[in-house]
Residue, then its C-alpha position, 0 to 999 in steps of 0.5 A: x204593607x211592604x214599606x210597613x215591612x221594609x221599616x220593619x226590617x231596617x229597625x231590626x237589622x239596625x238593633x241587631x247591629x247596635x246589640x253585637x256592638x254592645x256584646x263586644x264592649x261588655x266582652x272589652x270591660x270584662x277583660x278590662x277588668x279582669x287583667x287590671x283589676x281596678x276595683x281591687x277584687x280580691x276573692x281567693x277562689x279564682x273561679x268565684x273571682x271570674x263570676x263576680x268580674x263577669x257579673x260586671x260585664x253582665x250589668x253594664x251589657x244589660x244597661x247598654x242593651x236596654x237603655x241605649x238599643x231596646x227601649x229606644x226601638x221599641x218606643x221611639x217617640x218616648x226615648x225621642x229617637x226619630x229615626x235609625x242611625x241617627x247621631x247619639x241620644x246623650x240624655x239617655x246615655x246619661x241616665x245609662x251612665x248614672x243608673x250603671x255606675x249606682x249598680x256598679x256600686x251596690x254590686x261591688x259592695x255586697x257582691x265583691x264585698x269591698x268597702x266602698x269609697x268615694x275613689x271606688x265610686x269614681x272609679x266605677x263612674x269612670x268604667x261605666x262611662x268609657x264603654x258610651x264614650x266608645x259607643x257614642x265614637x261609633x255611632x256618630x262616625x256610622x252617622x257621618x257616614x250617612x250624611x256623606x252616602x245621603x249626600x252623594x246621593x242626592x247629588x247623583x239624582x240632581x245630575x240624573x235629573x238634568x242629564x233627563x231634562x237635557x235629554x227630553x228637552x223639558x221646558x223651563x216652565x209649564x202652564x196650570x190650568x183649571x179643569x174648564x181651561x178657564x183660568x190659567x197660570x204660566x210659572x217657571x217650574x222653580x219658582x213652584x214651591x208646592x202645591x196643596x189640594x183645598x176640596x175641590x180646588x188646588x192652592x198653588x204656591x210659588x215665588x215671586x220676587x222672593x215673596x210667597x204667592x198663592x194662587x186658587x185653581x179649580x182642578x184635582x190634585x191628581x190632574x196637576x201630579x199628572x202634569x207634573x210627573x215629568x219634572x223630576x222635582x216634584x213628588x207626592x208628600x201627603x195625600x194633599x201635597x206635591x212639593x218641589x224638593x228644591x225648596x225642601x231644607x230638611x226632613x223633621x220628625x217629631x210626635x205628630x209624625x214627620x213634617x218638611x222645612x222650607x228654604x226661606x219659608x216658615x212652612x211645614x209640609x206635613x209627610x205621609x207615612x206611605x210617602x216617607x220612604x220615597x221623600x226620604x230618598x230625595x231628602 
């Protein structure tokens, strides 16, 4: 639940942020347009004139907001937005552009009641098109941004994780055993890829001599998390999975949910909701 509400609040802090951003480049096209008048307005009552130019303010404020911000953070799997501050969805952008520069030029037309032209038209296209040209600015910069703090992140967690590994003195290796101590394995903790609960046995999967091998232990998932709590590299990603992060390339998500890439491996480790908060973090 608090995760739950954690996601929550994150997405919504993240379209308040988009829609101020939004306001304050509806408010730049309305004194654009004001003080240059591309469109040639020409109305003699100056409040009438005021109302038509924030009336284009308005629609292109209204596009922006639904296209680019709401619709995309209600429905995340249609608009295929994975996740908050992601880099910029350039095919809705698109039809945003397209659908505001048609609505720039019915509105110009019957509301400023100027003839159209192709030149209009263009001009239209081009006034719509600058505020997502800002936008997209904007957030591939914020996105930048991410990577790098993810980054520096990530490098401040390996150099924890080592300075804890030279502090406690963890071995370089560590033996897997079943339940009845019957059968065991010896593996270099990183040459253990991930290992994966198969009723009531585990499958332990590992490299060596850069090939894939697997291995089946009678044992419980939750004996072997046990054992491997102190490795810093190894967490919880499903109900059925620990993985070690320094063979996890990327985080992806998609319709079914959210899965990891392997380095070197054509394997997808599917996450868990109530482990992505923490996967992400690593990742």
């Amino acid at each position: 639940m608090a995760n739950y509400l954690n996601r929550v609040n994150l997405l919504f802090d993240e379209v308040k942020q988009e829609l101020v951003l939004v306001f304050a480049i509806a408010i730049g096209i309305f004194l654009f347009i004001l003080f240059f008048n591309p469109f040639g307005l020409n109305d003699p009552n100056q409040n009438n004139q005021l109302v038509i130019v924030a009336g284009l303010a308005g629609i292109l404020f209204f596009m922006m907001a639904l296209f680019i911000v709401i619709l995309p953070a209600i429905s995340p799997k249609l608009f295929l937005v994975s996740e908050p501050g992601e880099k910029p969805n350039y095919m809705i952008s698109l039809i945003n552009w397209i659908l505001c520069s048609v609505a720039y030029a019915f509105y110009i037309r019957y509301v400023g009641a100027i003839k159209l032209s192709i030149f209009l038209v263009f001009k239209a296209a081009v006034v719509c098109l600058a505020p997502l040209v800002v936008l997209w600015t904007f957030q591939a910069n914020r996105f930048l941004r991410q990577q790098v703090d993810a980054l520096n992140l990530k490098v401040a967690r390996l150099q924890s994780a080592l300075n804890d590994q030279a502090r406690h003195k963890l071995p370089a290796s560590t033996i897997i055993e079943s339940e009845n101590r019957s059968e065991k394995i010896e593996l270099l903790l990183n040459e253990i890829i991930f290992v994966q609960s198969a009723d009531n046995y585990i499958e332990l999967f590992y490299r060596e001599e850069d090939q894939l091998k697997k291995k089946l232990i009678r044992n419980t998932l939750k004996n072997i998390e046990d054992q491997l709590n102190q490795y810093p590299n190894f967490i919880r990603c499903h109900r059925t999975t620990v993985v070690n992060i320094g063979f996890v390339e990327k985080l992806i998500r998609n319709y079914t949910g959210a899965i990891l890439k392997l380095k070197g491996f054509d394997i997808e480790i599917p996450v868990s909701r109530q482990y992505l908060l923490r996967v992400k973090e690593y990742v």
